[in-house]
N, C-alpha and C positions, 0 to 999 in steps of 0.2 A: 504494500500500500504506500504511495508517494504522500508526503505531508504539501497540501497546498500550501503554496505562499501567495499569501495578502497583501497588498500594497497597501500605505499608507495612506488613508482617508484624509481630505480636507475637512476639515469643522466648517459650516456656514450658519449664519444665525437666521434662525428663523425671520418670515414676511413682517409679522408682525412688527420683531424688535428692531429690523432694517428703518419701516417707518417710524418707529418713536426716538431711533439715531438720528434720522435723518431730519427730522421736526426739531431737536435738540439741537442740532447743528444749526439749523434754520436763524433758530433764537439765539445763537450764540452762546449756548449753556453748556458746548461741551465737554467743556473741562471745567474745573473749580478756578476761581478768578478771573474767568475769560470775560472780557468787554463786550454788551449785548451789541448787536449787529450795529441797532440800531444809534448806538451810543460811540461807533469807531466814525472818527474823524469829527464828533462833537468840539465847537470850541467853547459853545454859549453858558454862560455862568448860568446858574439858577437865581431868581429873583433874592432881593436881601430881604430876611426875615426883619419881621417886628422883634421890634426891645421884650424882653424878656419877663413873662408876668410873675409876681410870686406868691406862691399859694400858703405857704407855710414856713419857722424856720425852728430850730431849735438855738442851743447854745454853741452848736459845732456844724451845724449845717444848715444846708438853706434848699426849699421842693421850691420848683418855678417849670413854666410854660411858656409854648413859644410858639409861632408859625410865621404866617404870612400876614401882610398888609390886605393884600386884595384878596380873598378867599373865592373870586370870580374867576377870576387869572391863574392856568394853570403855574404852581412854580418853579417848573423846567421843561424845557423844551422836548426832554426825554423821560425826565423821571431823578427826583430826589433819591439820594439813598443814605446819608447821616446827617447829621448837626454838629458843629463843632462849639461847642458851650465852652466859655472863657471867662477865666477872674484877672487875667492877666499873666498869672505866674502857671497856671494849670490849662489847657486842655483836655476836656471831655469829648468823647466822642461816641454819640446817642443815635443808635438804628432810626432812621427815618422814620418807621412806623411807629414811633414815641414820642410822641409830643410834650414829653414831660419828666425830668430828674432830679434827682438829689444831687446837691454836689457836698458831699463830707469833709470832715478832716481840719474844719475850718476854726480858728480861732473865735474864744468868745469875748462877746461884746464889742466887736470890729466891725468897720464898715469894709463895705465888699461893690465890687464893678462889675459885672456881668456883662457877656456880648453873648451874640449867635452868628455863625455863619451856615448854610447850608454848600454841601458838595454831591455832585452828580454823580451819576457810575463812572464815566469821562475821565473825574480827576478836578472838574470845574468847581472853584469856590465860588460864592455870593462876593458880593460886601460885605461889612459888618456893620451889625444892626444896632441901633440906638442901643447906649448903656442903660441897662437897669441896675439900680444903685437899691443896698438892703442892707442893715449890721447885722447879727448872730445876736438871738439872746446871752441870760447869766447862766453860768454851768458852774456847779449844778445847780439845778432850777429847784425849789423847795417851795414855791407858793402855789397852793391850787388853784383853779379855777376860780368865776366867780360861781352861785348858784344861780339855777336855770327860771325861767319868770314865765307865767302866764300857761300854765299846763294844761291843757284844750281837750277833751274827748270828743271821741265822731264816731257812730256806731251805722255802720251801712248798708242795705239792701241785705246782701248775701250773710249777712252775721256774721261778717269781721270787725274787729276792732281798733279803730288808732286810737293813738293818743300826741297831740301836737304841742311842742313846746318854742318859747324863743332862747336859743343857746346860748350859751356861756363864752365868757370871756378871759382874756388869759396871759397873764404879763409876759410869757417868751411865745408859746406856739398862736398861728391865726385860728380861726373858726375852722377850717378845713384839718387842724390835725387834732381835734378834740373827740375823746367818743365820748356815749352815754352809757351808765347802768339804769336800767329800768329795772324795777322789781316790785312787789306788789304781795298784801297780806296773804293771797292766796296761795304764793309759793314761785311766782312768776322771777327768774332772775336771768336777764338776758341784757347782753353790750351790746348796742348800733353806732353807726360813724354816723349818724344823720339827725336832723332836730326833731323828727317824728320816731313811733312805734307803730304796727299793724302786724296783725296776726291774719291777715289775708293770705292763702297760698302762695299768690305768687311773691311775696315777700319772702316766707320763710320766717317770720319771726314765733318764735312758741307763743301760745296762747294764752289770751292774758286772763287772770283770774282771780276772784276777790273782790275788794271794793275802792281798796284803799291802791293807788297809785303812787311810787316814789322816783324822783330822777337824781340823780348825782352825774355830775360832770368829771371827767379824767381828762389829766392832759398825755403830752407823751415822755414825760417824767414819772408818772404813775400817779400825781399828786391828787384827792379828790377835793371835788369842792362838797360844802355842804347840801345837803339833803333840800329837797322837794316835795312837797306831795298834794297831791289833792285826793278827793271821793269824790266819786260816779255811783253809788248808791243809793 
């Protein structure tokens, strides 16, 4: 009996995977860091971002927001892909699809300069956008909040429940980095980032019970402020 010999096979990749190469290629996503097609021989900078919003700080950092001026007007001619956020001394460099960061590490009780640039896939910067100017609170921070004012209930169609309050305020963090504890004689004890309660599904908040309603204010120190409360019974 003779042993056949086989010749060596070519591999070929299946129709399917030829098209989603070839669509890949298209797009210029061949490879990892490859420049979209669309984006090779770009020179056009992307529009300059507006100055810099700030939403929160602590005693070592500082949460802000940023985009565009015209929010009509696309802000590149191809397509944004980071921000370049600056105090001066530091570059950040924030994924495009983020309109919003922390920048840490900062000293307290200082004032601080802010900029933004955006950069394309290209390589293209912006300009640089109006400084936003902010200091860092005291670190460590030991004063709580103030207590929360005018505690509202609204009982609605479907037998959910809220409960509305107006927030607290707070000698280093803004309104936006405050939570609340709610809790209630009935055994209810739940934290929200928001001036309201609802035990409506699509919230998610547990369900409220008892009669008696209490709010305390947290900053992001842990500090609380004092107690709240009303009756809905």
């Amino acid at each position: 009996m003779h042993r056949r010999t086989l010749s060596p096979r070519r591999k070929h990749l299946p129709a399917p995977a030829l098209a989603l190469l070839g669509g890949l290629l298209a797009a210029g996503l061949a490879l990892p860091g490859a420049v979209p097609a669309a984006a090779a021989g770009d020179d056009q900078p992307p529009q300059t971002p507006a100055a810099p919003a700030f939403v929160d700080r602590t005693g070592t950092s500082v949460t802000m927001e940023f985009g565009f001026w015209d929010p009509t007007t696309p802000p590149d001619n191809v397509g944004v892909t980071d921000f370049l956020v600056s105090n001066g001394s530091t570059t950040k460099v924030v994924p495009a699809d983020k309109w919003e960061t922390e920048f840490t590490g900062l000293e307290p009780e200082t004032g601080y300069s802010f900029t933004v640039r955006a950069r394309d896939a290209a390589g293209n910067v912006s300009g640089v956008s109006p400084a936003g100017t902010i200091s860092t609170g005291v670190d460590p921070d030991t004063v709580p909040p103030s207590p929360v004012t005018r505690i509202q209930p609204e009982n609605v169609a479907d037998g959910a429940h809220y409960v509305w309050w107006s927030g607290a305020s707070d000698n280093v963090n803004f309104p936006r980095g405050l939570r609340y504890r709610v809790t209630t004689d009935g055994g209810t004890d739940h934290v929200v980032s928001r001036t309201f309660y609802g035990d409506h599904p699509n919230l998610g908040d547990p369900p409220l019970t008892g009669c008696t309603i209490t709010v305390r204010a947290i900053d992001r120190s842990g500090n609380v402020s004092e107690p709240r409360s009303a009756d809905f019974c």
